[in-house]
N, C-alpha and C positions, 0 to 999 in steps of 0.2 A: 738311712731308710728304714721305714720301718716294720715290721714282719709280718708274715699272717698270720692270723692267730686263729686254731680249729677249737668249734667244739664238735659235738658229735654231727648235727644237721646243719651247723653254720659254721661259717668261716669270717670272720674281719678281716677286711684288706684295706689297702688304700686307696682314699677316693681316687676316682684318675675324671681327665676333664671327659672324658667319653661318657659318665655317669651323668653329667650335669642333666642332659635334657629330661631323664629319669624323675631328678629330683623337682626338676622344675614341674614335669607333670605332676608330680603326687603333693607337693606342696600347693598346688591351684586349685586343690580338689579340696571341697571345704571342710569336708568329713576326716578329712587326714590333718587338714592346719585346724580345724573343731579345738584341738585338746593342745597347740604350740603359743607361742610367745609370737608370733606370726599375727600381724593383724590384715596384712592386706596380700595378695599373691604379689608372684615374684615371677619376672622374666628372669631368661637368658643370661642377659648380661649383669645381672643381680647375681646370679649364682655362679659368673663368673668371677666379679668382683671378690665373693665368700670365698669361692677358691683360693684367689691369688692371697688375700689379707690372710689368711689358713696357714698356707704356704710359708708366712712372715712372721707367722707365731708363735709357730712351734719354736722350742718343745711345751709352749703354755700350754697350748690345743692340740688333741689331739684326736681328729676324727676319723671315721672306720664306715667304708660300705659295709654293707650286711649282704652277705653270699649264704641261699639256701642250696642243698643239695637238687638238683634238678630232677633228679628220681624220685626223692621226695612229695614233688608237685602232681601239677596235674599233670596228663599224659602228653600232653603237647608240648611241655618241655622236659623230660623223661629223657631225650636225646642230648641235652646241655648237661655238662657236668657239674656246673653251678650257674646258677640264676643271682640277679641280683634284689634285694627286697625290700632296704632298706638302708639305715645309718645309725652310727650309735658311736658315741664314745666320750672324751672329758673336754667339755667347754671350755675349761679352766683345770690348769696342777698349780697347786701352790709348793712348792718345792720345798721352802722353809719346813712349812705344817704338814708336808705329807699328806694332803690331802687333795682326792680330785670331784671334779662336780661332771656329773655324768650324765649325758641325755641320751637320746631313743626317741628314733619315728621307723614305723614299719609303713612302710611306702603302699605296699601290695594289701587294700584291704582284702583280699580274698583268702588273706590267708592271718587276719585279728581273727587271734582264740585259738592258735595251734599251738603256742607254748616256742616260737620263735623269737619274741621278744623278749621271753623270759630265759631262755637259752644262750640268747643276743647278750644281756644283763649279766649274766653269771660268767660268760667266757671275758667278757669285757674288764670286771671285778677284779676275775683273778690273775688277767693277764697284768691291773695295775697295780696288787699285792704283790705276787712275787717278779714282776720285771721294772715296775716303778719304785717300787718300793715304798707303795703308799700304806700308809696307816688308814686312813680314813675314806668312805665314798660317799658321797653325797647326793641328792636331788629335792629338783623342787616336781609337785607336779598338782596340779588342779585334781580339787578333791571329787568333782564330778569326774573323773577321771579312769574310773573304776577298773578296767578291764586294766591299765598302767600300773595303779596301786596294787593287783594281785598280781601282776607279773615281776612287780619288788617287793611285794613279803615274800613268794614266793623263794625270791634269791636269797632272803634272809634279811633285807632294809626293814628298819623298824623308823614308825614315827615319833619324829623327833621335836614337830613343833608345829605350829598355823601360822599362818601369815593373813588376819584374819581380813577379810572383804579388800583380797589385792587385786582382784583383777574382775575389770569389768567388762561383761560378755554377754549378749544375747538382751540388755537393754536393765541388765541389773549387776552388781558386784559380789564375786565367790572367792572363797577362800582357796587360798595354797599351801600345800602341805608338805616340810621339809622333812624328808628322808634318810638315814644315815646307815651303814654299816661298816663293822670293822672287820679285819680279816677272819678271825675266830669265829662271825657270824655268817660264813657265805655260806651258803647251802647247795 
């Protein structure tokens, strides 16, 4: 099983199926799947299926709710000790190469631009340097993607490459920008 992992405003745990309907709502919202590999919403029993195949994959995969401090928020969950606000963790460990490829969705847009996705990225890093023992972290992420791109220089990812005109969005074709960092680089 795998552990929580704190940073200072956030905590990683493990998804549990009580999150699912969560996901389900911030995944249908177009503004949130805007900037995912996500092309059409997802029921229920989608995010069921993701569960269980999850469940079957590990230790390939390995994903993480995102828990903010509830005191942190607004007042009206000031009473919760932690809130839940997202997800984040490695799509893929290559075990060989020591390397994992990392993603991030912050669910709650009310709270894009606090510095929780970049907090989210950094505890996530370092929990796979020194408890994975990975050498390398990786991402892809849509170069319209801006507010995602400063929240990994931020953590210290530097760009590593285009993937030019890979995805096509909004009725024309953008490029994707692969990310890398090594452990000497987290910040």
């Amino acid at each position: 099983m795998r552990p929580m992992i704190h940073g200072e405003r956030v905590r990683l745990r493990r998804v549990e199926r009580s999150d699912l309907p969560r996901y389900v709502e911030w995944l249908n919202d177009p503004d949130v799947r805007d900037h995912l590999a996500l092309v059409h919403p997802i029921g229920l029993a989608g995010e069921e299926q993701w569960f269980e195949a999850t469940l079957r994959s590990e230790p390939s995969c390995q994903p993480f709710a995102i828990d903010a401090r509830g005191a942190d928020l607004q007042p009206e969950t000031a009473a919760e000790p932690w809130v839940h606000i997202g997800s984040a963790g490695f799509h893929e460990v290559d075990w060989r190469n020591r390397a994992g490829e990392l993603g991030l969705v912050i669910g709650r847009k009310d709270l894009w631009g606090r510095g929780y996705g970049t907090e989210a990225v950094r505890v996530l890093a370092r929990w796979g340097f020194l408890e994975l023992n990975l050498h390398r972290v990786q991402l892809k992420v849509y170069q319209d993607n801006a507010r995602a791109i400063r929240a990994y220089e931020k953590a210290g990812f530097k760009v590593e490459g285009c993937l030019r005109q890979s995805r096509f969005h909004g009725g024309g074709y953008h490029d994707t920008l692969v990310m890398g960092l090594f452990r000497e680089e987290l910040r």
